[in-house]
C-alpha positions as CSV (number, residue, x, y, z in Angstrom):
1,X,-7.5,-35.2,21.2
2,X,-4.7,-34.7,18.5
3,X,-1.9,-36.6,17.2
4,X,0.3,-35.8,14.4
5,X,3.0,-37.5,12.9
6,X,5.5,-36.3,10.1
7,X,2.8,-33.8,8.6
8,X,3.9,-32.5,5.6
9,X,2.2,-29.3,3.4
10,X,3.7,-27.7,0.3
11,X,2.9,-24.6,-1.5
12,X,4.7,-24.8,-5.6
13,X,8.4,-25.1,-4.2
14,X,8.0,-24.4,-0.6
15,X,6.8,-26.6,2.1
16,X,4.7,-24.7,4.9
17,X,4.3,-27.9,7.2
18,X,8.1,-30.1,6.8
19,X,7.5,-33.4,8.8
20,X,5.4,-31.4,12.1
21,X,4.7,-34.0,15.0
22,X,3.2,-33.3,18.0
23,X,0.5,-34.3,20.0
24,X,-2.1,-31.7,22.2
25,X,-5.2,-32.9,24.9
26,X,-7.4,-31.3,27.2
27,X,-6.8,-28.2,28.1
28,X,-5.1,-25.0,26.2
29,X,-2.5,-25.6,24.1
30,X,-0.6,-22.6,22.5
31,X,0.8,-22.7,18.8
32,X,3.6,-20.1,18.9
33,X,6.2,-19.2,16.0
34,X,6.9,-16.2,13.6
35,X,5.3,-15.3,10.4
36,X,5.3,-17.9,8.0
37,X,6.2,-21.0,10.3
38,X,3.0,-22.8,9.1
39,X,0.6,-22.1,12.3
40,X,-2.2,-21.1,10.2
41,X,-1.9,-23.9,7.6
42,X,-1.5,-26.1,11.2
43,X,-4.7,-25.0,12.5
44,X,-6.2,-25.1,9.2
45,X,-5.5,-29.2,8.9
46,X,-6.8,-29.3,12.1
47,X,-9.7,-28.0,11.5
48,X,-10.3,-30.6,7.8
49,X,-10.1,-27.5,5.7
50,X,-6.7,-28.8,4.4
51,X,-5.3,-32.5,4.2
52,X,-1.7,-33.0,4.5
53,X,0.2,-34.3,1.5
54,X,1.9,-36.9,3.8
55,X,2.1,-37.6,7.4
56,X,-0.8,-39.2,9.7
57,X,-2.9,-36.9,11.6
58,X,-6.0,-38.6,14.1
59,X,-8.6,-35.9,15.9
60,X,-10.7,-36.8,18.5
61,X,-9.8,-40.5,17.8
62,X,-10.8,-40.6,14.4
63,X,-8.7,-40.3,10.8
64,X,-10.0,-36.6,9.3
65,X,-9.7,-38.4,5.5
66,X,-12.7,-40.8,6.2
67,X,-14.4,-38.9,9.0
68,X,-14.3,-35.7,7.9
69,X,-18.0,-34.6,8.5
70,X,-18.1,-36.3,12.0
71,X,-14.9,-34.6,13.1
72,X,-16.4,-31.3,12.4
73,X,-19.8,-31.9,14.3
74,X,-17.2,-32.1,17.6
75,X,-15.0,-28.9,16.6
76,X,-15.1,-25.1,17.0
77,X,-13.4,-23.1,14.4
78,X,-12.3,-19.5,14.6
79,X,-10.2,-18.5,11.6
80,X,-7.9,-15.3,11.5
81,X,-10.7,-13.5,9.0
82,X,-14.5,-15.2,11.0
83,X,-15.7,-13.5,7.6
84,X,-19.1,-12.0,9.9
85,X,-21.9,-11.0,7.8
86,X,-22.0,-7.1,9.3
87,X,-25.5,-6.5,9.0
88,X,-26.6,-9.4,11.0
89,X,-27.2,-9.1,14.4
90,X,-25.8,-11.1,17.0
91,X,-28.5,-13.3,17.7
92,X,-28.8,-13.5,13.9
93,X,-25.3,-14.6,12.8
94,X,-25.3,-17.2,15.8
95,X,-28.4,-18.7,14.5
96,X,-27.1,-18.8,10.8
97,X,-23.8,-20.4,11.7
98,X,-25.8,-22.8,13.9
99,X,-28.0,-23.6,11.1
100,X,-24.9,-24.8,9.1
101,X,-23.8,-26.8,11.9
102,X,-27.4,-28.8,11.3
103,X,-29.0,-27.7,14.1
104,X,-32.5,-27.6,12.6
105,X,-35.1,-28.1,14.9
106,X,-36.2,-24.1,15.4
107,X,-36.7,-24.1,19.5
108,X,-33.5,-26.3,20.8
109,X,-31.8,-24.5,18.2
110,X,-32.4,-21.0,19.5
111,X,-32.2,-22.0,23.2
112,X,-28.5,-23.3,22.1
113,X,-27.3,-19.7,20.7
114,X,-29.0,-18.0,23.5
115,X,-26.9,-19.9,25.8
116,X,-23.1,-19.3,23.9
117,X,-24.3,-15.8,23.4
118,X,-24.7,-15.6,27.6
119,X,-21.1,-17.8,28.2
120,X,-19.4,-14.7,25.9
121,X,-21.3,-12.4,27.5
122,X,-22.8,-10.6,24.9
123,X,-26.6,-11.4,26.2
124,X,-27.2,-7.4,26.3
125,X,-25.7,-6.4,22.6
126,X,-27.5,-9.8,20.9
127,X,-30.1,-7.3,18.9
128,X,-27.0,-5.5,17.8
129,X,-25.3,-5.2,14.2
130,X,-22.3,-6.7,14.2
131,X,-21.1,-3.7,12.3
132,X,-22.0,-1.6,15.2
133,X,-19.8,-4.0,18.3
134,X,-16.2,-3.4,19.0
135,X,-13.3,-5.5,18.3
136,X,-13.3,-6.9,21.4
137,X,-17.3,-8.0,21.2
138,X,-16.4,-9.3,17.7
139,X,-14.2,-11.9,18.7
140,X,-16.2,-12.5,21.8
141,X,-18.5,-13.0,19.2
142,X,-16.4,-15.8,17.1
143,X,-15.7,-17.8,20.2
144,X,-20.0,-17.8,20.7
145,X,-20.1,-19.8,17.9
146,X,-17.0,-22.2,17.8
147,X,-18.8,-23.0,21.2
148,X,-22.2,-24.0,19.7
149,X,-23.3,-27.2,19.9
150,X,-20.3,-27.8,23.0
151,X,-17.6,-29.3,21.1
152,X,-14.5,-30.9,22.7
153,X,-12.2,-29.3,20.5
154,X,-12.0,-25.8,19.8
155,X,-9.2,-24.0,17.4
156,X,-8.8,-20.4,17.7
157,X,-6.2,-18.5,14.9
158,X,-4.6,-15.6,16.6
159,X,-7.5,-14.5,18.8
160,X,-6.1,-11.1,20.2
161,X,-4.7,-9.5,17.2
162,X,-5.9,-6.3,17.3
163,X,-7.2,-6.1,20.8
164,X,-6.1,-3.6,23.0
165,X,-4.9,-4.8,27.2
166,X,-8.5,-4.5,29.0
167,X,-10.0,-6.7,26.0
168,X,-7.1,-9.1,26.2
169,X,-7.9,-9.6,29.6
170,X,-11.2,-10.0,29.4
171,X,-10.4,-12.6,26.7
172,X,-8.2,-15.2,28.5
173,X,-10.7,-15.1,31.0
174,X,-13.0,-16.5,28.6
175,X,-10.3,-19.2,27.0
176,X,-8.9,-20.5,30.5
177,X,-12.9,-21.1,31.4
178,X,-13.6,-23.1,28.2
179,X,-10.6,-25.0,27.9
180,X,-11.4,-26.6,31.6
181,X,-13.2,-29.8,30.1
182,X,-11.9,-30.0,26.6
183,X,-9.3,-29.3,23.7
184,X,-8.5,-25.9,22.9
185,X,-5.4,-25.1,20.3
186,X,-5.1,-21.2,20.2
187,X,-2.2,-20.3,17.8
188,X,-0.8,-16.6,18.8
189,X,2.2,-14.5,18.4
190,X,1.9,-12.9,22.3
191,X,3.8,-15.0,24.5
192,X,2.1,-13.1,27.4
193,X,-1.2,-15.2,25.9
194,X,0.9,-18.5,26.0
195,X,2.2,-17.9,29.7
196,X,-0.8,-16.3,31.0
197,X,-3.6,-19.0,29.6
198,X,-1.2,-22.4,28.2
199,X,-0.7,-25.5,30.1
200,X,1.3,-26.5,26.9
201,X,3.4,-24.9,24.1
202,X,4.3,-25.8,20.5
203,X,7.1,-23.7,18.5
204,X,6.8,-24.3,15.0
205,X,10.2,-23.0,13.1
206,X,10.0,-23.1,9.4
207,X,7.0,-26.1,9.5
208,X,8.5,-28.4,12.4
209,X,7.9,-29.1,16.2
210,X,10.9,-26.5,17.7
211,X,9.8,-27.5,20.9
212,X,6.8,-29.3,22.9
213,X,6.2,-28.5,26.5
214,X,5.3,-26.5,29.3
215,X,5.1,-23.2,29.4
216,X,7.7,-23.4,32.6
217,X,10.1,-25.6,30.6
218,X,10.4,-23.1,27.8
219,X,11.0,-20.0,30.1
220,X,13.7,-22.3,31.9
221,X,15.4,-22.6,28.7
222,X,16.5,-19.0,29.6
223,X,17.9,-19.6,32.9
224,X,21.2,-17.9,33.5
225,X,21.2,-16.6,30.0
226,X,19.2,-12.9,30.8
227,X,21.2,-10.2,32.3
228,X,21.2,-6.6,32.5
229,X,24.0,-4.0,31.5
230,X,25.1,-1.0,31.1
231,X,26.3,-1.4,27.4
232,X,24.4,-3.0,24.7
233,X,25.6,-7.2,24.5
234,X,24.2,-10.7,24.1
235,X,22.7,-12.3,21.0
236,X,19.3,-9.6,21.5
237,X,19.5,-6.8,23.5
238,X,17.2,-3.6,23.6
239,X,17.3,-0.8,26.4
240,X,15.1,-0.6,29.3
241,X,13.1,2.6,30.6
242,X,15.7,2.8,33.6
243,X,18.5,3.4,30.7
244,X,20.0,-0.6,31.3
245,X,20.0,-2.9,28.1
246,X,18.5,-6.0,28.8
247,X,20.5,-9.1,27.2
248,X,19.4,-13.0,26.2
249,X,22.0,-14.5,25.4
250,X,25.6,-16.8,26.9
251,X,25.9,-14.4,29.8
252,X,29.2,-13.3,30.9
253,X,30.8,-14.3,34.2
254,X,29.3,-11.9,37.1
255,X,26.7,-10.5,35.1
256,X,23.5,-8.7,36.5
257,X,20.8,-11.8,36.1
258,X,17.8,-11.2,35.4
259,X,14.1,-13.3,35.6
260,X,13.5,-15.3,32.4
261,X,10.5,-15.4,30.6
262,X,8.4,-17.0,28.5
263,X,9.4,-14.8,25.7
264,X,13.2,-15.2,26.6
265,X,12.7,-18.5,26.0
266,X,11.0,-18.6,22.8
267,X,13.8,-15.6,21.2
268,X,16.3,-18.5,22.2
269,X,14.6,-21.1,20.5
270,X,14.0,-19.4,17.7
271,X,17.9,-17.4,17.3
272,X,18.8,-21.9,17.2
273,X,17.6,-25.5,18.2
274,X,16.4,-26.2,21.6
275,X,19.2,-28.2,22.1
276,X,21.4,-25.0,21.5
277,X,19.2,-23.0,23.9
278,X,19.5,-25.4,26.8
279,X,23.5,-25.8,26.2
């Protein structure tokens, strides 16, 4: 569905995407990396709002430079900011987006938002304001429309910022059931979202492919490299609510292991390379 190779992106003097490859199919495929690592300018190429400077890029089989407009008739988009018009309602705002996406005969095209409005589950709320629907509904209702018209790839910019456990919940539930028979790239900061809904994982470090993978192969980075003690050690340590610091980092011999995670993995990769995380 996506292939990328060398992708480069610069901003005046500094370069947001520095040579990214990496490649992402069906299923859900989770961008992870800190602030500034270039997962919003990723997902933006992605999406044709932004062409790289160099590099090749090739979605859903075709080159984004001269099939631009096609390329978007097979995509969902949710950006960070869905920009909602507030005094629309549901049903409203889900018709006008699908109106932009040329859906223009008047019956096919309501039956089609009635439907994405029932796979979010927001059937009962679709006479609603948007202004009056909770953070949880909102983004509930971005995904009802990066779902209209069923594209085969879907590109969601950190999701579940802002939404509390219960909504996040409720949330993969709805990602892990639409990324069953296509594409779906969700760039997060959660690693619980990465290990809870991913079947693959990009880290992005300063514009560039840190690692490619499973979820499983970046929390076995960690292996034998998590411990608990009694004194604050390691390269990141923090203490735990039974008063025991928790440590990633070279362990020392006889140390208290402890399970790796996801996120254990991904503070390794990002304190060095992967190479140095593995060692």
């Amino acid at each position: 569905m996506i292939e990328a190779a060398g992708l480069v992106k610069t901003y005046g003097r500094g370069r947001a995407l520095d040579g990214l490859t990496f490649t992402a199919g069906k299923g859900v495929t989770g961008l992870l990396g800190p602030n500034g690592a270039g997962k919003t300018t990723l997902i933006r190429m992605l999406a044709t709002v932004l062409a790289p400077d160099e590099g090749e890029l090739r979605l859903l089989g075709r080159d984004p430079a001269g099939d631009r407009l096609e390329i978007r008739r097979r995509l969902g988009y949710l950006p960070q900011e869905p920009g909602y018009q507030r005094g629309f309602t549901v049903f409203e705002f889900v018709d006008y987006v699908a109106i932009l996406k040329e859906m223009v005969e008047r019956r096919a095209r309501h039956d089609e938002v009635r439907r994405v409005i029932e796979e979010v589950g927001l059937t009962s709320v679709s006479g609603k304001r948007i202004r009056t629907l909770s953070g949880g509904m909102r983004r509930r209702l971005g995904i009802a429309q990066t779902l209209l018209g069923d594209p085969e790839l879907i590109l969601l910019d950190e999701p579940t910022v802002g939404l509390d456990p219960e909504q996040r919940l409720r949330f993969r539930e709805l990602i892990s059931h639409i990324g069953q028979d296509r594409a779906v790239v969700l760039s997060t900061h959660q690693t619980e979202d990465v290990a809870a809904l991913c079947n693959r994982v990009v880290v992005l470090k300063a514009g560039r492919c840190e690692f490619e993978g499973t979820p499983e192969e970046i929390r076995a980075l960690a292996e034998g490299r998590v411990w608990f003690s009694a004194e604050k050690s390691g390269v990141l340590s923090w203490r735990t609510g039974d008063g025991l610091f928790r440590n990633i980092g070279p362990a020392p011999e006889g140390a208290r292991l402890a399970e790796p995670t996801v996120e254990d993995g991904y503070l390794l990769l990002l304190g060095g390379t992967a190479a140095e995380a593995a060692a």
